[in-house]
OpenMM code with the backbone's topology and positions (N, CA, C; nanometers):
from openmm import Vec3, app, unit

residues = "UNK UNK UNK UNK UNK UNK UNK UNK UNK UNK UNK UNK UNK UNK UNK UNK UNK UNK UNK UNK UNK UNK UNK UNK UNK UNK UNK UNK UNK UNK UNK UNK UNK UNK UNK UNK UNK UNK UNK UNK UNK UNK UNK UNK UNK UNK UNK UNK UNK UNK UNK UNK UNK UNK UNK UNK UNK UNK UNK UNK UNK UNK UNK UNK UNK UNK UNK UNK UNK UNK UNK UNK UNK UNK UNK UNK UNK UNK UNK UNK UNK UNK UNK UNK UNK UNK UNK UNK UNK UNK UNK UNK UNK UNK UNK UNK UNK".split()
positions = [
    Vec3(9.6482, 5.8642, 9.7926),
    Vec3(9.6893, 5.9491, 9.6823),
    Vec3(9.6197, 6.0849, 9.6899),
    Vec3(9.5057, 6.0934, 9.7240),
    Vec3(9.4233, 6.1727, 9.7185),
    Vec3(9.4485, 6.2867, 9.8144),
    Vec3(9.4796, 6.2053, 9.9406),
    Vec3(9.5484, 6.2744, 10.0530),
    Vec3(9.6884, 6.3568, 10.0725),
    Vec3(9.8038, 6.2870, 9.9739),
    Vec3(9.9330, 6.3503, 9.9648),
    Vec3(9.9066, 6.4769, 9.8687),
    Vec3(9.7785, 6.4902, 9.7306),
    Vec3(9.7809, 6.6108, 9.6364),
    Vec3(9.7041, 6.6761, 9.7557),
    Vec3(9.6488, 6.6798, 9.8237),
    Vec3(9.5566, 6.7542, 9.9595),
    Vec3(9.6288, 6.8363, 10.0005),
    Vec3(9.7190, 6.7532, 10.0557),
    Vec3(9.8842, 6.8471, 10.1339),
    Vec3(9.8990, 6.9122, 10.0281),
    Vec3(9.9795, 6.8409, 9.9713),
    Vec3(10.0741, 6.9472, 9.7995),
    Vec3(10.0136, 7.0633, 9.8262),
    Vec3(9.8701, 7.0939, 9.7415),
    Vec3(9.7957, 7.1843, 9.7128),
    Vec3(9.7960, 7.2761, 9.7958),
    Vec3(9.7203, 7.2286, 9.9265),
    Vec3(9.7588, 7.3448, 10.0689),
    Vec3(9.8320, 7.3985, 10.0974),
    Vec3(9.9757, 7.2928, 10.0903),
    Vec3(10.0893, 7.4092, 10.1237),
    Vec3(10.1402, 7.4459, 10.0010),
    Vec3(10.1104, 7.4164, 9.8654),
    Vec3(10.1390, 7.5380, 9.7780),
    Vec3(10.0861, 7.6645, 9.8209),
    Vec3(9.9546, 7.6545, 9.7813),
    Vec3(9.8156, 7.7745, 9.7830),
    Vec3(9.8340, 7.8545, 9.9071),
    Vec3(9.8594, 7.7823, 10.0427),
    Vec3(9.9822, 7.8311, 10.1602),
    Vec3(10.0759, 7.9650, 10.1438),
    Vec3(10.1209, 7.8732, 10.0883),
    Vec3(10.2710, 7.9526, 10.0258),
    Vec3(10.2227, 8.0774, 9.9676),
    Vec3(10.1471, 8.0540, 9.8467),
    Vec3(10.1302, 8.1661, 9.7771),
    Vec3(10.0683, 8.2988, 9.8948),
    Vec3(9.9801, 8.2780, 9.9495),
    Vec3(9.8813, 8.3481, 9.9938),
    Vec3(10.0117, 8.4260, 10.0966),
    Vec3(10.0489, 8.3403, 10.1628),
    Vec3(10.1332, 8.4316, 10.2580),
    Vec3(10.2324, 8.5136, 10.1614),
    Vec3(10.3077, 8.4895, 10.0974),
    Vec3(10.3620, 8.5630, 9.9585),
    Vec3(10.3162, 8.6989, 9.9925),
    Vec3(10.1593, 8.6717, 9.9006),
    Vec3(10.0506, 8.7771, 9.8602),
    Vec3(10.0451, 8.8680, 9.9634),
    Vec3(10.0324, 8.8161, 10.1078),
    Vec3(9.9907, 8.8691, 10.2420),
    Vec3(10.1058, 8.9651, 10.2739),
    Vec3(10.2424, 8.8948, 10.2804),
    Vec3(10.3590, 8.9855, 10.2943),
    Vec3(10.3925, 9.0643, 10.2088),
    Vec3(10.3947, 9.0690, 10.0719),
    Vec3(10.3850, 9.1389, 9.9855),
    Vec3(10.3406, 9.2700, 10.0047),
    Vec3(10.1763, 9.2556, 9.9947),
    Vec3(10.0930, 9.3244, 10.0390),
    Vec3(10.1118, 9.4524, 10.2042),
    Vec3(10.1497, 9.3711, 10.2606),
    Vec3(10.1817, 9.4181, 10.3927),
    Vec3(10.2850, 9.5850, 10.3996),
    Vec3(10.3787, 9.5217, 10.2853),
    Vec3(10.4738, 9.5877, 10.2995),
    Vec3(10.4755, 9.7173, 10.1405),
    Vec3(10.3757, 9.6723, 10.1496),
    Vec3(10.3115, 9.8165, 10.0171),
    Vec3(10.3681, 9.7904, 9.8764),
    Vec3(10.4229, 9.6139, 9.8569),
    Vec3(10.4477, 9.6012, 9.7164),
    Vec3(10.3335, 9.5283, 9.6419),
    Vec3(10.2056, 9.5582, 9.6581),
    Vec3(10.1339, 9.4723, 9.5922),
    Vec3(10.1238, 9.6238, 9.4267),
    Vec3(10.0971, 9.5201, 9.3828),
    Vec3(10.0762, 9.5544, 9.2391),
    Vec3(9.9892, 9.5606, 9.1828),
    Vec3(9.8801, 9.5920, 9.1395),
    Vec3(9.7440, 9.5621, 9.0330),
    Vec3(9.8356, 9.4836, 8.9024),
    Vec3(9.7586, 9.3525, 8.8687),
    Vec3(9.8365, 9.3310, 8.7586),
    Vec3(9.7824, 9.4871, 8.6497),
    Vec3(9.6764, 9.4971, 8.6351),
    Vec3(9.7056, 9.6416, 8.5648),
    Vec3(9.8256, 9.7228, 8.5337),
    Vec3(9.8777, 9.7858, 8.6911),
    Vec3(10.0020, 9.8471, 8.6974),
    Vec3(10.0906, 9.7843, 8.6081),
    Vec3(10.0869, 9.6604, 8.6368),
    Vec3(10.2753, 9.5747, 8.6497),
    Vec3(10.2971, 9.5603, 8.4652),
    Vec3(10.1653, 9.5456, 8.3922),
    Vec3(10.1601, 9.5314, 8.2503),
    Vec3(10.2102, 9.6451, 8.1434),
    Vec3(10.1920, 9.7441, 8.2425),
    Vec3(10.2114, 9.9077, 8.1640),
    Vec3(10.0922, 9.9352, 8.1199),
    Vec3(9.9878, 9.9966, 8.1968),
    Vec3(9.8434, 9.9778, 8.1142),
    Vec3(9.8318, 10.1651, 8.1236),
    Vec3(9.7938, 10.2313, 8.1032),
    Vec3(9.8154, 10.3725, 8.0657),
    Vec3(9.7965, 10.4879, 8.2287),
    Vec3(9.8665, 10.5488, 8.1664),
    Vec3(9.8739, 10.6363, 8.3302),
    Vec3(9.8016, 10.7748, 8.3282),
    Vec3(9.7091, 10.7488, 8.2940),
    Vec3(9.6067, 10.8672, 8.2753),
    Vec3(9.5441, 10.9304, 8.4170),
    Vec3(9.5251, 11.0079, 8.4772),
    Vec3(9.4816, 11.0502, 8.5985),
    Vec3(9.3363, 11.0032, 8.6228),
    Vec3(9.2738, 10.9387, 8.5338),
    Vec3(9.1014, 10.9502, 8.5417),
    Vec3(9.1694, 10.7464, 8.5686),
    Vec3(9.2591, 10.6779, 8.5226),
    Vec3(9.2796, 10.5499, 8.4781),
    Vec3(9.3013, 10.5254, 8.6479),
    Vec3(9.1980, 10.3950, 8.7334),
    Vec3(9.1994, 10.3475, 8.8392),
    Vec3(9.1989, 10.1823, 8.8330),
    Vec3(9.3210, 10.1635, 8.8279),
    Vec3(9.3908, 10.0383, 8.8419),
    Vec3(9.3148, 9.9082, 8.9446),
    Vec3(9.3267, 10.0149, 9.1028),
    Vec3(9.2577, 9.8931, 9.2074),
    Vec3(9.0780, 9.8959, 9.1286),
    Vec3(9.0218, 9.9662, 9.1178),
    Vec3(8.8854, 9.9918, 9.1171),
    Vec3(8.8516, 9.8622, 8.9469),
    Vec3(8.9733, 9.8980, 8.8833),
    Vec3(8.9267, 9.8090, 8.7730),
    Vec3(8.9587, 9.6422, 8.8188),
    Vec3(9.0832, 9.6162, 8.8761),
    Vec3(9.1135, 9.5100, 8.9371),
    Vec3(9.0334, 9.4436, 9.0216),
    Vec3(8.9420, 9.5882, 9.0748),
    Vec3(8.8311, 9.4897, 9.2420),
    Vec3(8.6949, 9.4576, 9.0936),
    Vec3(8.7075, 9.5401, 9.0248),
    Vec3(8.5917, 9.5024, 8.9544),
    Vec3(8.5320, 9.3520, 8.8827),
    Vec3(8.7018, 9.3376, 8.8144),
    Vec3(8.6816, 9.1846, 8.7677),
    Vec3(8.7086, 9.1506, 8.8572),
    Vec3(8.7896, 9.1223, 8.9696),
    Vec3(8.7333, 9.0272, 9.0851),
    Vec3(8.6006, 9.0001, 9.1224),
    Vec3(8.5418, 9.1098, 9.1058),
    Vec3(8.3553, 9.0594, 9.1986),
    Vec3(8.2986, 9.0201, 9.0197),
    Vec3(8.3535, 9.0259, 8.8921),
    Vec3(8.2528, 8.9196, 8.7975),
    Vec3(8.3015, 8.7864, 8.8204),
    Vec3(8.4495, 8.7442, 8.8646),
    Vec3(8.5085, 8.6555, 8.9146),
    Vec3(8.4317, 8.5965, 9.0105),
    Vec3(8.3950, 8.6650, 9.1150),
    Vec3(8.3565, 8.5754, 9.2112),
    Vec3(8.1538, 8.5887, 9.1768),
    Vec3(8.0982, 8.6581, 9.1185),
    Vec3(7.9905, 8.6213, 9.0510),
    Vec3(7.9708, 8.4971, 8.9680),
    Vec3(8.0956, 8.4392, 8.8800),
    Vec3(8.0748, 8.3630, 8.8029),
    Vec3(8.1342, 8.2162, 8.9103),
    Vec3(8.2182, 8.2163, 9.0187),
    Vec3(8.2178, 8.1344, 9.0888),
    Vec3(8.0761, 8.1242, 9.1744),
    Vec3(8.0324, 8.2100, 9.2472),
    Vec3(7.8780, 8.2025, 9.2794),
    Vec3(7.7860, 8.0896, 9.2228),
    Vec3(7.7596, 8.1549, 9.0837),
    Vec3(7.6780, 8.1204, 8.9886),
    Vec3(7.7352, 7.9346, 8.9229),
    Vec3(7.8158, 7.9183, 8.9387),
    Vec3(7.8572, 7.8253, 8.9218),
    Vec3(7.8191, 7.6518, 9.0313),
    Vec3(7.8354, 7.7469, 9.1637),
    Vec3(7.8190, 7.6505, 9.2577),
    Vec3(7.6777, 7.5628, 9.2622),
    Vec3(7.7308, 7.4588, 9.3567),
    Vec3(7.5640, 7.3801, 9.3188),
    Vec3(7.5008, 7.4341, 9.4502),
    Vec3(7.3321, 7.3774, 9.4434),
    Vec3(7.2692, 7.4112, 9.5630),
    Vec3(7.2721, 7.5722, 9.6194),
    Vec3(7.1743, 7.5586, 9.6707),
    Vec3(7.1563, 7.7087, 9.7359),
    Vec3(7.1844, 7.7141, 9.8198),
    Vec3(7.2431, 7.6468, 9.9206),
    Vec3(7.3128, 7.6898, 10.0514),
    Vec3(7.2235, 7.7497, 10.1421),
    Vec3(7.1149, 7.7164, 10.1424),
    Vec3(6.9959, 7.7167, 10.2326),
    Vec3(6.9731, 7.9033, 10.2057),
    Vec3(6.9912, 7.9661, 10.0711),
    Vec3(6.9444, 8.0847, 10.0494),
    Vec3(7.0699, 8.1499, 10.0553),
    Vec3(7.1314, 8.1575, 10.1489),
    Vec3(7.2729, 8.2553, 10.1333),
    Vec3(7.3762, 8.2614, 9.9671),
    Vec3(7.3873, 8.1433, 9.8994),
    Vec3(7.4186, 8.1636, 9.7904),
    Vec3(7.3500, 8.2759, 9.7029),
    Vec3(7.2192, 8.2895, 9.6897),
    Vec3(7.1501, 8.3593, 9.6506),
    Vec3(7.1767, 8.4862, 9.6773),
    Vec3(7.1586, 8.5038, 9.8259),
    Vec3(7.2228, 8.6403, 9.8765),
    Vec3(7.3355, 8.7166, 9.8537),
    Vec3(7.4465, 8.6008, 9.8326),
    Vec3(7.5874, 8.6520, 9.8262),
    Vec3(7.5605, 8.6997, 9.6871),
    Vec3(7.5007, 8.6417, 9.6013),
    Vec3(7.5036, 8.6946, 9.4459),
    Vec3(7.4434, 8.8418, 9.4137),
    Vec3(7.3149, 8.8689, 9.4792),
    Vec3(7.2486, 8.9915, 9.5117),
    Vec3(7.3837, 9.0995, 9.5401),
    Vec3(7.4319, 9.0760, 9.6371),
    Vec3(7.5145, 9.1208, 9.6742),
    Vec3(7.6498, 9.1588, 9.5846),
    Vec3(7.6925, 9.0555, 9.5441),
    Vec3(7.8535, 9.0951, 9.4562),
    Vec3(7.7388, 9.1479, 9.3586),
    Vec3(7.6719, 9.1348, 9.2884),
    Vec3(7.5698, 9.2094, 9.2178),
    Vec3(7.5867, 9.4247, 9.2571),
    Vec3(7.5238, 9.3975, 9.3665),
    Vec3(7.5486, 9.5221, 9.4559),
    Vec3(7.6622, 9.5893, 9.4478),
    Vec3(7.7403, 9.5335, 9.4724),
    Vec3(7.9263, 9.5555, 9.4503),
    Vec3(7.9788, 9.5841, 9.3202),
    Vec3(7.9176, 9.4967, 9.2135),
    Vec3(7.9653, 9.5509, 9.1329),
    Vec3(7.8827, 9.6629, 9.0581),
    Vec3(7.7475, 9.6965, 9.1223),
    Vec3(7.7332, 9.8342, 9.0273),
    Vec3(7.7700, 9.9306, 9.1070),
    Vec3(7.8407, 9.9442, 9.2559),
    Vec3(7.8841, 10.0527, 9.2499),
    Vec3(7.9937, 10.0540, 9.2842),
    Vec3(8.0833, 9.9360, 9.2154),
    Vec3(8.2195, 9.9675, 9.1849),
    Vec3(8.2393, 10.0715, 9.0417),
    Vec3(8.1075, 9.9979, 8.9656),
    Vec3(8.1376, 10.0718, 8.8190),
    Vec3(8.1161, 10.2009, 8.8342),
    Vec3(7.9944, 10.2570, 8.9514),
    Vec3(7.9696, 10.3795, 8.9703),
    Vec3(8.0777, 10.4777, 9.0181),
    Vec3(8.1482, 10.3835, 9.1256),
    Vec3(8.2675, 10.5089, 9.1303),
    Vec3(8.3706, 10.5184, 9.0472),
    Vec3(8.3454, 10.4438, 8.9722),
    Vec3(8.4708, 10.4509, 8.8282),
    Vec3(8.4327, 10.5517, 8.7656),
    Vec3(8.2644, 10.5163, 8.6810),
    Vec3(8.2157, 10.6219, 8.6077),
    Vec3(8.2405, 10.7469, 8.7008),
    Vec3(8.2135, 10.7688, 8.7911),
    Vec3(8.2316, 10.9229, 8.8533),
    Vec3(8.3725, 10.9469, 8.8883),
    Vec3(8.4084, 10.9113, 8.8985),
    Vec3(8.5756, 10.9579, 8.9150),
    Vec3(8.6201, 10.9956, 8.7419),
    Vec3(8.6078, 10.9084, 8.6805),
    Vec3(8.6187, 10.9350, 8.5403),
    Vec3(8.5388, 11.0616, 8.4734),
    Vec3(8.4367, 11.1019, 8.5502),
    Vec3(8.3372, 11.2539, 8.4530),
    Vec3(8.4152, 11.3742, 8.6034),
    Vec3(8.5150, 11.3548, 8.7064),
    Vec3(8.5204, 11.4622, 8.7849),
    Vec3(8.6845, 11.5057, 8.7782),
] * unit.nanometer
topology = app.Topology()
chain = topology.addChain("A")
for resn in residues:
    res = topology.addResidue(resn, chain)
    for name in ("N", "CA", "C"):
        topology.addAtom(name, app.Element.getBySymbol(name[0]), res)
């Protein structure tokens, strides 16, 4: 049982990703930002806000995991840490220029 949702899952998550991949490829990816109608202000940066909650996303998956992974967990967190203050930094500066 365990083994047939294994498959399922894979070649859903499969599916999707190549989707995403071709999508992407061909210059229709979207920020959900964009696709919502979120305001079109010249200072307003869609990918930069989108990569942003991705790295608290993957901070809070980090932080979540068990074990330290012989230190590299730790690291990776330092890191999306890293990422995200100067994702916010080039927001804030694009936003005061």
């Amino acid at each position: 049982m365990k083994t047939m949702y294994g498959m399922v899952a894979a070649a859903v998550g499969g599916a999707a990703l190549t989707a995403a991949v071709g999508a992407a490829a061909q210059g229709n990816y979207f920020p959900p930002a964009q696709v919502y109608g979120a305001p079109t202000s010249p200072h307003y940066q869609p990918y930069m806000i989108d990569a942003l909650q991705a790295l608290h996303h993957a901070k809070g998956m980090l932080n979540s995991a068990q074990l330290d992974k012989g230190g590299h967990r730790i690291r990776a967190m330092a890191a999306v840490d890293q990422a995200i203050a100067e994702t916010q930094a080039g927001i804030d500066y694009a936003n005061t220029h």
